[in-house]
N, C-alpha and C positions, 0 to 999 in steps of 0.2 A: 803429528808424527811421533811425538815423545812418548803419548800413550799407547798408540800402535805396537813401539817396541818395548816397553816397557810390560805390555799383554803379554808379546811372543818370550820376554825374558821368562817370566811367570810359569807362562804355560812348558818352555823347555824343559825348565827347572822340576815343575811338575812331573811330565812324561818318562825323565830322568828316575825321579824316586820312585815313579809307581810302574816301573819298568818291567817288573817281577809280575805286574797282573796284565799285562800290554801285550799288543802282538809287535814287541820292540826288545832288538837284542840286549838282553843285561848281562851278559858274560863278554865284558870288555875284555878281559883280556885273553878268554879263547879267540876271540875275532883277530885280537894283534897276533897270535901265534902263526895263525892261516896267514897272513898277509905278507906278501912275496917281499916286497920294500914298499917305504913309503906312499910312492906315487903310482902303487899300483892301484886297480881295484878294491873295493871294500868285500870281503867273502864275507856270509853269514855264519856264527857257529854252531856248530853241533846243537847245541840247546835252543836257537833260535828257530832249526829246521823243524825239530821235532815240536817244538809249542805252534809254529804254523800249521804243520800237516795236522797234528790233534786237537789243534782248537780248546788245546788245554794246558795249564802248568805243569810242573810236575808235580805237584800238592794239587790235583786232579781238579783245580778250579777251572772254570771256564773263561778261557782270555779275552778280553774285550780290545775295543779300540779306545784310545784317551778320550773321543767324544761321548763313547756311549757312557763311559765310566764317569764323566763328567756328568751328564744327563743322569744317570743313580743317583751320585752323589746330591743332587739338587733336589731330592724328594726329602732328605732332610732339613726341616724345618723347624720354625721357636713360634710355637699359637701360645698369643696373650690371653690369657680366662681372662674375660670381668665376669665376677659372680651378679646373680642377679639382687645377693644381700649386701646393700649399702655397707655395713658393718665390716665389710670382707676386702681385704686389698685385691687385687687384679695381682694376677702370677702367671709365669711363662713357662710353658712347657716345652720342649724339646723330644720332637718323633726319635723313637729308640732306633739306631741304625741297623742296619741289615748285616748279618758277616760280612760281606763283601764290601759294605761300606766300611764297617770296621776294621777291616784290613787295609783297605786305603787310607782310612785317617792313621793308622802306626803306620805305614810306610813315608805319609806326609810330616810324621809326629806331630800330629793336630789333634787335640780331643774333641770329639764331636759334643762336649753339652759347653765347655767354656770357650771354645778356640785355641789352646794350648796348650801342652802336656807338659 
């Protein structure tokens, strides 16, 4: 059970920062503007309608959902060389990310070759 939520804190926390590339509203506070009181309905903003209907940001990127962005994200990887010359240490390389991965790691502030910016 601890791990369960301890994923979904994760993954909230996630979807949060990379909200700007998400089909997820990131203009909190246009959305509180629209909303009649508290306990009304949640309206969607201005900026949420339009990245839905164009399937784009406004920085003309193509919006995903946190899964699929997830799933990009995991095509970056660390391949260990061993060389075939004893003489030689074994090094690790790191796939160069894609824009769009690159943009998700600044949104995450994560550098994709150490873990940390």
């Amino acid at each position: 059970m601890f791990l369960r939520m301890l994923s979904y804190y994760v993954s909230f926390h996630m979807a949060n920062s990379l909200a700007a590339m998400l089909f997820k509203d990131d203009d909190q506070e246009g959305t509180k503007a629209l909303q009649d009181s508290p306990v009304s309905p949640a309206k969607r903003s201005y900026g949420a309608i339009v990245k839905a209907r164009s399937k784009h940001t406004l920085s003309r990127d193509k919006v995903r959902s946190f899964q699929s962005l997830i799933d990009d994200l995991a095509t970056v990887v660390a391949n260990r060389i061993t060389p075939k010359d004893t003489d030689l240490d074994s090094f690790v390389v790191i796939t160069k990310p894609t824009p769009i991965q690159q943009r998700a790691f600044e949104l995450l502030q994560v550098e994709s070759k150490l873990g940390y910016m």
